[in-house]
C-alpha atoms as one frame of an Amber mdcrd trajectory, in Angstrom:
protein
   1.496  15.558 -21.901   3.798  18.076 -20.444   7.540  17.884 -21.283   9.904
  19.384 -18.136  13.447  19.413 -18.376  15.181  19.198 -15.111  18.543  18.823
 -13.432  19.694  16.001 -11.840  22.964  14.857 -10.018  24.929  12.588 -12.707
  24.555   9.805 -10.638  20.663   9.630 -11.756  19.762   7.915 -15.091  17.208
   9.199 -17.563  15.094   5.971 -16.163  15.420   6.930 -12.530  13.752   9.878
 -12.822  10.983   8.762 -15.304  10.561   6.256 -12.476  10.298   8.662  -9.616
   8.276  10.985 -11.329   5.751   8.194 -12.205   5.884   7.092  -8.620   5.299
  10.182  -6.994   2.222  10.992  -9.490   0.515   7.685  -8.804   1.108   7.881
  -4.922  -0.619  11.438  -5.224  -3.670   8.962  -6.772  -3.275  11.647  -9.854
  -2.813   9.093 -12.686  -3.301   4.978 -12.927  -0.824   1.908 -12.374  -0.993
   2.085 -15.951  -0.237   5.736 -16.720   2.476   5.384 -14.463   4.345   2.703
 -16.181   3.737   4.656 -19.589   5.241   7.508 -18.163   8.176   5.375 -16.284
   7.999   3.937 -19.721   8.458   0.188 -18.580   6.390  -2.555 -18.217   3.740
  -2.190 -15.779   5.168  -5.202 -14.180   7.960  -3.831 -13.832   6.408  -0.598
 -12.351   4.436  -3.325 -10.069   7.639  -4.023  -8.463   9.379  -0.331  -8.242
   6.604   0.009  -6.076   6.738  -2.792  -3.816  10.366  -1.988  -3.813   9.425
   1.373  -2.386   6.521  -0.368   0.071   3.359   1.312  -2.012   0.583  -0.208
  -2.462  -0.251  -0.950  -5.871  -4.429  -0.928  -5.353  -6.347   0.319  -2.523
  -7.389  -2.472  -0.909  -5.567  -5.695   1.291  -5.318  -8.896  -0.906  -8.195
 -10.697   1.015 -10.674  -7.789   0.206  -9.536  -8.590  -3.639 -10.221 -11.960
  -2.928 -13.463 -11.338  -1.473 -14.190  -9.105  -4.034 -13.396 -11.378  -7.095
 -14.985 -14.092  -4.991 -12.045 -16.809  -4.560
């Protein structure tokens, strides 16, 4: 993995860029939920929820195609 340093107004924390960064990849559909939350380095629950937060879709498809799909 690539280490970057960067600036960032004071009013940022460490997290909140680890965050945004890991957003930003995974809305780009360059990495998984997963790799996103190792790189936010929280919980991908956690990263689950910084994303509806943000109103991004977590998985490409509506809940009723998942259920469909998993046949419920």
């Amino acid at each position: 993995m690539k280490v970057v340093q960067v600036k960032v107004p004071e009013s940022l924390s460490e997290r909140d860029v680890k965050v945004a960064a890991a957003v930003e990849a995974f809305s780009r559909g360059s990495i998984s939920v997963g790799k996103a939350a190792e790189i936010a380095e929280i919980p991908i629950q956690e990263f689950l929820l910084e994303l509806r937060k943000r109103g991004l879709p977590a998985y490409p498809y509506t809940d009723k195609e998942a259920l469909k799909e998993l046949k419920l």
